[in-house]
C-alpha positions in Angstrom: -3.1 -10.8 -2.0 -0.9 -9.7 0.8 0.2 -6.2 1.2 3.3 -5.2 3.9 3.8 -1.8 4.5 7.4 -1.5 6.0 9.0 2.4 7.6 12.1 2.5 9.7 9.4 1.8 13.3 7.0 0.2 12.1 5.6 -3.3 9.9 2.2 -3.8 9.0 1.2 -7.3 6.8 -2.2 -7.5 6.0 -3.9 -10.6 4.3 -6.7 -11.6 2.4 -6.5 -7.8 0.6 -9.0 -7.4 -2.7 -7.9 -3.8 -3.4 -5.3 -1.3 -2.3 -5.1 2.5 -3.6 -1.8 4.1 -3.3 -0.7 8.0 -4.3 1.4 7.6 -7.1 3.7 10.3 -8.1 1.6 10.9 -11.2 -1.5 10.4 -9.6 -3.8 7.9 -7.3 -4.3 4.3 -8.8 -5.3 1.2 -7.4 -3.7 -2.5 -7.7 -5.7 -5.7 -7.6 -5.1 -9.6 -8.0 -2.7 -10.2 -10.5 -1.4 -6.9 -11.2 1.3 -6.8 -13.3 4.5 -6.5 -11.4 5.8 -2.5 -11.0 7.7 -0.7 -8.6 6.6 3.3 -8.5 7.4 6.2 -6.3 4.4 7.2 -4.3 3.7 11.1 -3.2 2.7 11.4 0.6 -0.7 10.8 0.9 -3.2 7.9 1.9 -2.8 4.1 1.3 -6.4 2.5 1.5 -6.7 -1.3 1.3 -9.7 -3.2 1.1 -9.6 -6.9 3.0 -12.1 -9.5 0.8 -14.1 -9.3 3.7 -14.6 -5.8 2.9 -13.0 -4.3 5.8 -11.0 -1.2 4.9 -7.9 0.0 6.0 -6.0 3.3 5.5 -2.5 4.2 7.0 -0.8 7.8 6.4 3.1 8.3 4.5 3.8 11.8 5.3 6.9 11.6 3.4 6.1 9.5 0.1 7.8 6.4 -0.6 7.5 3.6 -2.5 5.7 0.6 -3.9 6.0 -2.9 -5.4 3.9 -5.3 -6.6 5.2 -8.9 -7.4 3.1 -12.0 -7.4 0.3 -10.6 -5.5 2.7 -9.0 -3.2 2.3 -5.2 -2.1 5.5 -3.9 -0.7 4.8 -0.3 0.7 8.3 1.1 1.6 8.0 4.9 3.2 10.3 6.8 6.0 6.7 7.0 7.9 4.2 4.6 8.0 0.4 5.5 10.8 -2.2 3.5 10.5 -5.0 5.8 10.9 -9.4 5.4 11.8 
């Protein structure tokens, strides 16, 4: 899978991603290969993806945003994106 995080600043794409956690509006939930396609609002909170490698990744959205997945595309759309450590 490939999962781009886009804010006004910033663009992240990451590839190779197994797993990505986002903060829905009604609560956390996680999207993996072949997830049926959605778009969904996201609350501010943490993004965390996981690389197949099993490198992990989390970047901050201070102001909510949203999220679509499409044929194993995560599109992360948020005023604020910080990848953070």
């Amino acid at each position: 899978m490939i999962c781009e995080l886009y804010s006004v600043e910033k663009f992240f794409q990451i590839e190779d991603v197994y797993y990505v956690q986002v903060p829905g509006t009604k609560g956390s939930f996680g999207i993996l290969k072949k997830h049926t396609p959605i778009i969904s609002s996201l609350e501010p909170g943490v993004v965390k993806i996981v690389r197949n490698d099993g490198a992990e990744l989390f970047f901050a959205i201070p102001a909510g945003g949203f999220v679509g997945v499409e044929n194993d595309v995560i599109s992360i759309v948020s005023e604020e994106i910080n990848q953070t450590f």
